[in-house]
C-alpha positions as CSV (number, residue, x, y, z in Angstrom):
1,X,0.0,0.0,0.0
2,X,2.8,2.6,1.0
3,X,4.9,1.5,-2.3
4,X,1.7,2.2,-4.4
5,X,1.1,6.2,-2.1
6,X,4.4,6.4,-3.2
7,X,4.1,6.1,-7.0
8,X,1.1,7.7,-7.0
9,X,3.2,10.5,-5.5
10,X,6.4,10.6,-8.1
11,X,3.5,10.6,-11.2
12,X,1.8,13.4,-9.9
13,X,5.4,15.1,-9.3
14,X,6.4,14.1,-13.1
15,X,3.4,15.5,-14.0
16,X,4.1,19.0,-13.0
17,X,7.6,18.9,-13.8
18,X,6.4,18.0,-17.6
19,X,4.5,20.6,-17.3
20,X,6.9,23.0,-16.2
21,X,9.9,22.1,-17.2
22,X,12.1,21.5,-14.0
23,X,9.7,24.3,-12.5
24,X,7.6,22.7,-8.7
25,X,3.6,22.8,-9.9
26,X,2.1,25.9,-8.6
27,X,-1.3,27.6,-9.1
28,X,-2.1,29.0,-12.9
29,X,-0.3,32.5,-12.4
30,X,2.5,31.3,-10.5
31,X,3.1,28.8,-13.0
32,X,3.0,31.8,-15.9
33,X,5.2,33.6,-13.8
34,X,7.8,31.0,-13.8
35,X,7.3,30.4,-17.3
36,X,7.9,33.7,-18.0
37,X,11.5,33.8,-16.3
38,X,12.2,30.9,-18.5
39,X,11.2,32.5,-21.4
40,X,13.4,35.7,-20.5
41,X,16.4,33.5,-20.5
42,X,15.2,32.3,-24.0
43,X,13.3,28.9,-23.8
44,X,11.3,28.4,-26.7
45,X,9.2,25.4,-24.9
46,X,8.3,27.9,-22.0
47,X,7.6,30.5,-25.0
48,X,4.9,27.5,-26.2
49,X,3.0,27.5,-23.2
50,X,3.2,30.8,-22.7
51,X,1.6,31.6,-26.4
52,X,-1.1,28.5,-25.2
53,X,-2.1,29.9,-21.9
54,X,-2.4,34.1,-23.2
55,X,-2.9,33.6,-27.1
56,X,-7.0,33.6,-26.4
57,X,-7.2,36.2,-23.8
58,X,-5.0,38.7,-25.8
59,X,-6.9,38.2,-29.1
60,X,-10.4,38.8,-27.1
61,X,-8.3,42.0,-25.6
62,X,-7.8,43.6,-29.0
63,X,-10.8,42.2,-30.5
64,X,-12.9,44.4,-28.2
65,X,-10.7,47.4,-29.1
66,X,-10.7,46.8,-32.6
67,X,-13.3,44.7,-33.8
68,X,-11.6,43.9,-37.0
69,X,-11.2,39.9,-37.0
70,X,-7.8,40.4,-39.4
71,X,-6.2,43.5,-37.6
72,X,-6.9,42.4,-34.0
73,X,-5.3,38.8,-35.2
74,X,-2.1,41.0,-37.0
75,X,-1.9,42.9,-33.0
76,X,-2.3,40.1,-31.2
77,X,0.6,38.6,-32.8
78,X,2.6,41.7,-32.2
79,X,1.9,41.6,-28.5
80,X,3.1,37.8,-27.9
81,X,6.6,39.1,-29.7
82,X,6.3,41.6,-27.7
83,X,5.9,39.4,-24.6
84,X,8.7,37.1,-26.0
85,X,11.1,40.4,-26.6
86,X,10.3,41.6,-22.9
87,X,9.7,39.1,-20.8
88,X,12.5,39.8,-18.3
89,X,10.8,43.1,-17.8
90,X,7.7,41.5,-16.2
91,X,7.2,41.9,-12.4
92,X,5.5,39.9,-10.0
93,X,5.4,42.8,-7.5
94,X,2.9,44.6,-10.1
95,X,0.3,42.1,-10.9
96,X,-0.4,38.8,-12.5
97,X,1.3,37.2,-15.1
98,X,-2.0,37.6,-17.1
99,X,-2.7,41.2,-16.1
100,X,0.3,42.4,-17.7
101,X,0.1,40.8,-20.9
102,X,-3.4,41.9,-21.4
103,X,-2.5,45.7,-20.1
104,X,-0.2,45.3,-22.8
105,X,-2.3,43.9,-25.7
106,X,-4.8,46.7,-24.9
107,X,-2.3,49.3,-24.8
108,X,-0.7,47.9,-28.7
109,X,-4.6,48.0,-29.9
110,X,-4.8,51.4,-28.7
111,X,-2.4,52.6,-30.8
112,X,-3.2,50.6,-34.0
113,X,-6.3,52.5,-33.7
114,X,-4.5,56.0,-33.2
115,X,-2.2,55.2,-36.1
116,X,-5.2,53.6,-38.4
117,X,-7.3,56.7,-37.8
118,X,-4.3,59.6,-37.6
119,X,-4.5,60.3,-41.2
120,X,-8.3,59.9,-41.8
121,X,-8.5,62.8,-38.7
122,X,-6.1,64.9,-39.8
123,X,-8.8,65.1,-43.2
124,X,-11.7,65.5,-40.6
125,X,-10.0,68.2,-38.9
126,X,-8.9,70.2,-41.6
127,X,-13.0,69.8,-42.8
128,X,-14.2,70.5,-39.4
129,X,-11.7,73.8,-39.3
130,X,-13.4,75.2,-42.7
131,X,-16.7,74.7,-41.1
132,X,-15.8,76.4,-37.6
133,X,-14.7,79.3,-39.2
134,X,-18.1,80.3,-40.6
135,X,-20.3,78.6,-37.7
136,X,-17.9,79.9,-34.6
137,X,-17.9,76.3,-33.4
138,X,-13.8,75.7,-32.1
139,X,-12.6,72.2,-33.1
140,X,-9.9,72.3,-31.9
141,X,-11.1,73.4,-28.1
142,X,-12.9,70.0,-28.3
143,X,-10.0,68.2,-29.6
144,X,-7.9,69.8,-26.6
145,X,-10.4,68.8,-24.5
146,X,-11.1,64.9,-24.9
147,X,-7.5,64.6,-24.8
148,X,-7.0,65.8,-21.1
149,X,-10.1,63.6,-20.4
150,X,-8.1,60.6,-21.2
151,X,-5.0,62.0,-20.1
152,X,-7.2,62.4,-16.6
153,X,-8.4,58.7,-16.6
154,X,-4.9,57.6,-17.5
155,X,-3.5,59.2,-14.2
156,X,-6.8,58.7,-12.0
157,X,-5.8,54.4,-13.1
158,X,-2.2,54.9,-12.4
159,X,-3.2,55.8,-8.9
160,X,-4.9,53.1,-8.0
161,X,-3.0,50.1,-6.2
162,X,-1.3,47.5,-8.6
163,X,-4.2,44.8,-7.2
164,X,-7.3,47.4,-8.1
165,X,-5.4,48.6,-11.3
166,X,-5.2,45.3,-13.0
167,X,-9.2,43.8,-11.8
168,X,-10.3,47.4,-13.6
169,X,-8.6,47.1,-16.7
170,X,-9.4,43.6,-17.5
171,X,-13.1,44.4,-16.6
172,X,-13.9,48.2,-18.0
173,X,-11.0,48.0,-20.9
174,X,-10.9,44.3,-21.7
175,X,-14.4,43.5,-21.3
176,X,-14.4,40.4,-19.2
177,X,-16.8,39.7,-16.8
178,X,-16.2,39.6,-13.0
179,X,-15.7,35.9,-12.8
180,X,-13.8,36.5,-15.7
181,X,-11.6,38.4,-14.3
182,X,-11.2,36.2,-10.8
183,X,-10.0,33.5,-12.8
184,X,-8.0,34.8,-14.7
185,X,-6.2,36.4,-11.8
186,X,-6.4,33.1,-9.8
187,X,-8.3,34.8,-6.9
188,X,-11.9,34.7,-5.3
189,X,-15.2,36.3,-6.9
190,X,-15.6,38.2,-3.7
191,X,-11.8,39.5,-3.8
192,X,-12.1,40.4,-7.4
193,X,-15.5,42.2,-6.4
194,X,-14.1,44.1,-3.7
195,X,-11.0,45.4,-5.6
196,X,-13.1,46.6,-8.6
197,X,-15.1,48.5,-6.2
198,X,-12.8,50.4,-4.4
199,X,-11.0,51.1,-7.7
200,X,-13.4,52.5,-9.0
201,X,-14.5,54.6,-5.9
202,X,-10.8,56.2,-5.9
203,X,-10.9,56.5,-9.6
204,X,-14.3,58.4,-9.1
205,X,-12.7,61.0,-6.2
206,X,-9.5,61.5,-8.2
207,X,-11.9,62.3,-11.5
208,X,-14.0,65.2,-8.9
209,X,-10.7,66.4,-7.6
210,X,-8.5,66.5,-11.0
């Protein structure tokens, strides 16, 4: 009985390790983390997994930026390069594995859109312009103004704690739904709950105050 415990033990051990590499089996982000340092140092194998585990979420990330089925694919591609260029730059001490890939992804979609769009707006604006001068409405007031909206939600975000920062985005700017968003940062519904709430309270009195 003890010999057969015991085997039962060194397969489940294999397991992970196969898993893993020579890495001890952890929970989901763990794991990502670890793979991550391995694929800093170059492993193409921990590079696999990696582009298995985050391929899905960080298409579904740009998809609900950019709604284009080819673009979002061509972006998504770009951010697990990206992921595979940077990886020693990721750090546990500022979220999830997960969090910071899909920050990332949104943040590459957001500027496929800028740079998509620069060229048709620069033709609106200079439109908009002729009309303004003959209605009295100012463009480019508006313009200057939507921009320090963002600008204000970008800082407002940045204040929040690493913890709040990452439930928010993957729930307001990736689009996932609350348990969504629990497992995808290996923690509890109520936890997740809890830091999108307060989040959001602080982002709400940094908004009034800024």
């Amino acid at each position: 009985m003890a010999r057969m415990e015991t085997r039962r033990t060194e397969t489940r051990r294999t397991s992970a390790r196969e898993r893993l590499g020579d890495a001890p089996a952890q929970d989901e982000g763990e794991d990502l983390a670890q793979l991550l340092s391995y694929v800093a140092r170059g492993d193409h194998q921990a590079f696999e997994k990696v582009y298995t585990e985050l391929a899905g979420p960080i298409y579904g990330m740009v998809r609900q930026v950019l709604r284009d089925p080819a673009q979002s694919e061509e972006v998504a591609q770009e951010v697990l390069l990206e992921i595979w260029r940077t990886a020693s730059r990721y750090d546990p001490a500022k979220g999830s594995p997960a969090a910071w890939a899909l920050t990332m992804a949104h943040r590459r979609a957001i500027d496929r859109v800028r740079s998509e769009t620069a060229g048709a707006r620069r033709e609106q604006d200079t439109a908009f312009l002729g009309v303004s001068e003959s209605s009295g409405h100012d463009v480019v007031a508006d313009a200057v103004a939507a921009n320090l909206d963002q600008q204000r939600v970008r800082r407002c975000l940045d204040s929040l704690s690493s913890l709040q920062r990452e439930s928010v985005t993957l729930a307001y700017y990736g689009g996932y739904s609350y348990p969504q968003v629990a497992a995808l940062l290996g923690v509890a519904l109520g936890t997740v709950k809890t830091r999108i709430r307060d989040g959001l309270i602080r982002m709400r009195d940094c908004m009034e105050v800024s």
